[in-house]
Jmol script that loads the backbone (N, CA, C; Angstrom):
load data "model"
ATOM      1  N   UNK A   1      -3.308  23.277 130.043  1.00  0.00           N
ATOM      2  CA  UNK A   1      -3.189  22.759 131.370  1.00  0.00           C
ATOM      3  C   UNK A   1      -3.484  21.272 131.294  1.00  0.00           C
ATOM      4  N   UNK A   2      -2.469  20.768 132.054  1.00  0.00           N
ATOM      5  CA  UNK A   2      -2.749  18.710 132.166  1.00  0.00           C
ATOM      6  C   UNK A   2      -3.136  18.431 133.410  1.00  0.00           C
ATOM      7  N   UNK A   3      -4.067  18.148 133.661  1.00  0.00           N
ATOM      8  CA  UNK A   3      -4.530  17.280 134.895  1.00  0.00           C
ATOM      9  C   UNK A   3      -4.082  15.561 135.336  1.00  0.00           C
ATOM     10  N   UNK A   4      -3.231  15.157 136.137  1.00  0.00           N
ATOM     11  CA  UNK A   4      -2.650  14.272 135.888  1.00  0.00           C
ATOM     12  C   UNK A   4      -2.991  13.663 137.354  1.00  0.00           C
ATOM     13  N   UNK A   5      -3.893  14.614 137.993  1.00  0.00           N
ATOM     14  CA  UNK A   5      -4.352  13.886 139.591  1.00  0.00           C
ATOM     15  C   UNK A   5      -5.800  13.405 139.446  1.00  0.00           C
ATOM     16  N   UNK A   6      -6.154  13.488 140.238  1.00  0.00           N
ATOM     17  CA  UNK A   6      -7.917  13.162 140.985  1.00  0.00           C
ATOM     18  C   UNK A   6      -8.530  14.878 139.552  1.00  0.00           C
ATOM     19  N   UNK A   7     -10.062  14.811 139.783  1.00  0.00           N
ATOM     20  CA  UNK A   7     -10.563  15.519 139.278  1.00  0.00           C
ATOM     21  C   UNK A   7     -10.028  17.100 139.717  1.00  0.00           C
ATOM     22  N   UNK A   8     -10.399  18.379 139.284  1.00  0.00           N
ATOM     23  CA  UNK A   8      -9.733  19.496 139.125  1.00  0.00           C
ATOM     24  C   UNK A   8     -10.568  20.444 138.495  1.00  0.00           C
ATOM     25  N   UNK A   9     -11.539  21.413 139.598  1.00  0.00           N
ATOM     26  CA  UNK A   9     -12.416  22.230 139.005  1.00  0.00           C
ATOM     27  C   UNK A   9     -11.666  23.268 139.076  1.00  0.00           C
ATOM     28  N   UNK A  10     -11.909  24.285 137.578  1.00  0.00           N
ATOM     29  CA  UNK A  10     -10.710  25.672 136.941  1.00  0.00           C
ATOM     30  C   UNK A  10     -12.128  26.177 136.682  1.00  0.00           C
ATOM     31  N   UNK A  11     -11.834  27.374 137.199  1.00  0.00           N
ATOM     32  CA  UNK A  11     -12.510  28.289 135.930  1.00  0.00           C
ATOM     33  C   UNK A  11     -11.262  29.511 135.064  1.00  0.00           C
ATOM     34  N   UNK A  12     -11.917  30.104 134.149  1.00  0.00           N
ATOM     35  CA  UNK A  12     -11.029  30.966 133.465  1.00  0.00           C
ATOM     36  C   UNK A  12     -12.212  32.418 132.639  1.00  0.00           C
ATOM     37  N   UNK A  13     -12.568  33.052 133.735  1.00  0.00           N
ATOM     38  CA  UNK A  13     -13.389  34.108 133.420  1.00  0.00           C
ATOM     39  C   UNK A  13     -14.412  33.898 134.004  1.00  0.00           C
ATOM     40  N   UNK A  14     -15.648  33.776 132.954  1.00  0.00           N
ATOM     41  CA  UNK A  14     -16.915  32.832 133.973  1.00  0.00           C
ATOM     42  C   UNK A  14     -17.333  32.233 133.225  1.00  0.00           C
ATOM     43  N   UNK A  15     -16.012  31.242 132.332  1.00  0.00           N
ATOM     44  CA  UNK A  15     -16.449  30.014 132.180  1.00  0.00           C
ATOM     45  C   UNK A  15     -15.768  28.796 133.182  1.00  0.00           C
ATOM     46  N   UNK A  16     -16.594  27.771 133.604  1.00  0.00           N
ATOM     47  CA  UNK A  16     -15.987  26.381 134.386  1.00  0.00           C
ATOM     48  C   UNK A  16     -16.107  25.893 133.989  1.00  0.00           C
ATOM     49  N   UNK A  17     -14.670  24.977 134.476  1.00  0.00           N
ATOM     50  CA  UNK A  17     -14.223  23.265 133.929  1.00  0.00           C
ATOM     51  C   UNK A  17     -14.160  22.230 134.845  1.00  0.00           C
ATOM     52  N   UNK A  18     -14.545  20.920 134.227  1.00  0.00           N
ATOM     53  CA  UNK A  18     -13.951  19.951 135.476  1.00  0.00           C
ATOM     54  C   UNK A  18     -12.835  19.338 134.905  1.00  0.00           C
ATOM     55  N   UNK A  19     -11.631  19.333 134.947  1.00  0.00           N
ATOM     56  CA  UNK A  19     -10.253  18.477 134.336  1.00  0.00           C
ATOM     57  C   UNK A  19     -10.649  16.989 135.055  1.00  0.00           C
ATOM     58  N   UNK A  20     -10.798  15.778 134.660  1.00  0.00           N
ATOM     59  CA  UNK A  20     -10.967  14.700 135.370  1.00  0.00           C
ATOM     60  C   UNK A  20      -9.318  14.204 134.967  1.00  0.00           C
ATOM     61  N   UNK A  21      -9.215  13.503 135.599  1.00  0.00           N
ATOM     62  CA  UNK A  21      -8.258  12.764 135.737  1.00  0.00           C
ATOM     63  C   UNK A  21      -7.235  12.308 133.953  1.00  0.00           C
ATOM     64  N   UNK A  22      -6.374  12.945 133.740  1.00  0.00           N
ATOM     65  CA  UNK A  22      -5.360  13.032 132.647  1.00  0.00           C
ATOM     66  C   UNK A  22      -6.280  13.837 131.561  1.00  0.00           C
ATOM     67  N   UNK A  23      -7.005  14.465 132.010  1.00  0.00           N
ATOM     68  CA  UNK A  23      -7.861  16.099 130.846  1.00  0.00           C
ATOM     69  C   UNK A  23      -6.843  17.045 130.653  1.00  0.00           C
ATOM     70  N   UNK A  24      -6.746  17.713 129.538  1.00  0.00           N
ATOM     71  CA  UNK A  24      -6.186  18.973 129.380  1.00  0.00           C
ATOM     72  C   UNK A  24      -7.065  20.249 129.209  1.00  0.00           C
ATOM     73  N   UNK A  25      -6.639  20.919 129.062  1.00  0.00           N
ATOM     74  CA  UNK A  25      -7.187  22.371 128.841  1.00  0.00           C
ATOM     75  C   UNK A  25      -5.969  23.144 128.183  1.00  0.00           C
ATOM     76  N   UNK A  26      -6.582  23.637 126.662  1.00  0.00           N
ATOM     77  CA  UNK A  26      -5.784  24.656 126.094  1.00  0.00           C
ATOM     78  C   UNK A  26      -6.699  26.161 125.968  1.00  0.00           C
ATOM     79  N   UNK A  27      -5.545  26.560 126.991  1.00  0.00           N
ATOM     80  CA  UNK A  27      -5.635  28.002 126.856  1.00  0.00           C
ATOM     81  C   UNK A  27      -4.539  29.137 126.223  1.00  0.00           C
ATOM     82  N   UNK A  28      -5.109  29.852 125.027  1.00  0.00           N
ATOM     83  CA  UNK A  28      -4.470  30.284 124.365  1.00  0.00           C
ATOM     84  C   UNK A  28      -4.504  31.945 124.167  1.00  0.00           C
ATOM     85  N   UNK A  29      -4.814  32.471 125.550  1.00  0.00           N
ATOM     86  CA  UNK A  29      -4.715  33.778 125.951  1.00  0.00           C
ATOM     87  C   UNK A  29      -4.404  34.237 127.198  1.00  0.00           C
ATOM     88  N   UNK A  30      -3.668  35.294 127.446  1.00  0.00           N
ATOM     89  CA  UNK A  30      -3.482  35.700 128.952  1.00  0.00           C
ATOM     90  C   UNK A  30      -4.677  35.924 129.665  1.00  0.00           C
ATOM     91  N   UNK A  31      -4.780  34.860 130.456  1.00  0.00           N
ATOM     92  CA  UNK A  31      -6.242  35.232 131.229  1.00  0.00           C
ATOM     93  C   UNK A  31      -5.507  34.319 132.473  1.00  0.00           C
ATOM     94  N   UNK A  32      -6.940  34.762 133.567  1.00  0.00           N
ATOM     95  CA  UNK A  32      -6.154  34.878 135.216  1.00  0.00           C
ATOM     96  C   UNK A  32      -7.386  33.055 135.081  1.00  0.00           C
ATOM     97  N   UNK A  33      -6.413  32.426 135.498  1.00  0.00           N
ATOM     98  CA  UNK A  33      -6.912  30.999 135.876  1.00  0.00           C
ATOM     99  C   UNK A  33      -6.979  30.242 137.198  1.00  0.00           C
ATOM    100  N   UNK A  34      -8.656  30.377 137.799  1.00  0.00           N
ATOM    101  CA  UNK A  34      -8.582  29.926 139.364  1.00  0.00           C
ATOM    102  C   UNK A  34      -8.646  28.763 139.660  1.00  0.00           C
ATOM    103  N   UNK A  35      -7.550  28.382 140.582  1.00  0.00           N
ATOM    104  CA  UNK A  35      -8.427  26.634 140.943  1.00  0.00           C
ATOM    105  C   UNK A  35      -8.912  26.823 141.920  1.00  0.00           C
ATOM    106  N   UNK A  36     -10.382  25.905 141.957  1.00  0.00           N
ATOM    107  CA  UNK A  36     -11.141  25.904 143.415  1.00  0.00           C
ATOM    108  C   UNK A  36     -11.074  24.623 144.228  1.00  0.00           C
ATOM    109  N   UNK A  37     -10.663  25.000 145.404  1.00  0.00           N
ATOM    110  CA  UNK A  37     -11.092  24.330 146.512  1.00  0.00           C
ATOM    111  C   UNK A  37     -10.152  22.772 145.889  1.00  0.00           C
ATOM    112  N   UNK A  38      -8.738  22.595 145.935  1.00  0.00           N
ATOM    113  CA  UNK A  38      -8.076  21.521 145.376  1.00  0.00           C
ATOM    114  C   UNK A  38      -7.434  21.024 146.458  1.00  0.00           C
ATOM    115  N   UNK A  39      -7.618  20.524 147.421  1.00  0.00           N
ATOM    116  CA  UNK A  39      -6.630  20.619 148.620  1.00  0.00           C
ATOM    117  C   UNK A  39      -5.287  19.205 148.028  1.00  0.00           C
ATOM    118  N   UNK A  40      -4.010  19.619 148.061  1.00  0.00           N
ATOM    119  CA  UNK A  40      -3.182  18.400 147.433  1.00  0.00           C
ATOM    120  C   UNK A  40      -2.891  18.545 146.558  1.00  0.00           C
ATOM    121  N   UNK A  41      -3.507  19.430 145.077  1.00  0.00           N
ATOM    122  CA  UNK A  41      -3.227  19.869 144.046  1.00  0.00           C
ATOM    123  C   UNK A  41      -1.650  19.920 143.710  1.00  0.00           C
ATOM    124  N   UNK A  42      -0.998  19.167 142.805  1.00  0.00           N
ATOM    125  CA  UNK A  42       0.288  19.432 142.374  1.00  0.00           C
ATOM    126  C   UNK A  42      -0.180  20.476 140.397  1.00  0.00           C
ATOM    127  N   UNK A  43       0.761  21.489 140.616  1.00  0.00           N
ATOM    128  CA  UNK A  43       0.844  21.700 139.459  1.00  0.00           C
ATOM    129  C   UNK A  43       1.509  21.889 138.468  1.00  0.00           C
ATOM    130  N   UNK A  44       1.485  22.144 137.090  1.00  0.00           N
ATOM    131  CA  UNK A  44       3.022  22.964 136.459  1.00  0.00           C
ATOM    132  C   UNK A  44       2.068  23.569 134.879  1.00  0.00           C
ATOM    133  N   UNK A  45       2.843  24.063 134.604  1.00  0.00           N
ATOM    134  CA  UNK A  45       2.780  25.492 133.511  1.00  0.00           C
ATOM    135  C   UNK A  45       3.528  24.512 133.006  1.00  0.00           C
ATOM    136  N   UNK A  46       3.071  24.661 131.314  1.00  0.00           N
ATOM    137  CA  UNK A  46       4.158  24.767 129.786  1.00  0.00           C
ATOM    138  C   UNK A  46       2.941  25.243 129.472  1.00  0.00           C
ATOM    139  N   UNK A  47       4.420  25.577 128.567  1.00  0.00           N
ATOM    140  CA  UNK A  47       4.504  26.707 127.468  1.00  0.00           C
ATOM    141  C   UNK A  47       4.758  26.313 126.193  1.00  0.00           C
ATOM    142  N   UNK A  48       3.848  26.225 125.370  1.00  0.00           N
ATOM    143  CA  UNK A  48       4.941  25.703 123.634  1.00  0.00           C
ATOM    144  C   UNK A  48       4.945  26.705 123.188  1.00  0.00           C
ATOM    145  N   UNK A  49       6.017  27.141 122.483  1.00  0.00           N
ATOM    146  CA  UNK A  49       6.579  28.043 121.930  1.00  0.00           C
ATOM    147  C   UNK A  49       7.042  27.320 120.769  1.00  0.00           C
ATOM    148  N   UNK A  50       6.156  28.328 119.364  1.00  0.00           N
ATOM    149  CA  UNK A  50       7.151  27.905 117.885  1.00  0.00           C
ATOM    150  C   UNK A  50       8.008  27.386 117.567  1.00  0.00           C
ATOM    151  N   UNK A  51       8.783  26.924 117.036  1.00  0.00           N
ATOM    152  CA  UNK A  51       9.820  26.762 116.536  1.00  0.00           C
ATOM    153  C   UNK A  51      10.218  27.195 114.769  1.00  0.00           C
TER     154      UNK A  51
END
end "model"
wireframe off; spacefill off
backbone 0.3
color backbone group
């Protein structure tokens, strides 16, 4: 996940993150990922896939 706005609190189980401003987060399992309380939040998904 790329954070490319204002800061961006995720959690992913019951661990939390703060994404600040251009942070990533690699997550490399199917797990359910919440954002809290983002009002304005733009987002997007990739995916890398092998080659």
């Amino acid at each position: 996940m790329f954070n490319a706005g204002p800061a961006l609190r995720v959690s992913i189980g019951d661990q939390r993150y703060l994404l600040e401003h251009y942070d990533s987060l690699l997550v490399d399992e199917a797990v359910a990922l919440v954002i809290q309380d983002s009002p304005g939040a733009r987002l997007a998904r990739i995916t890398l896939v092998p080659l």
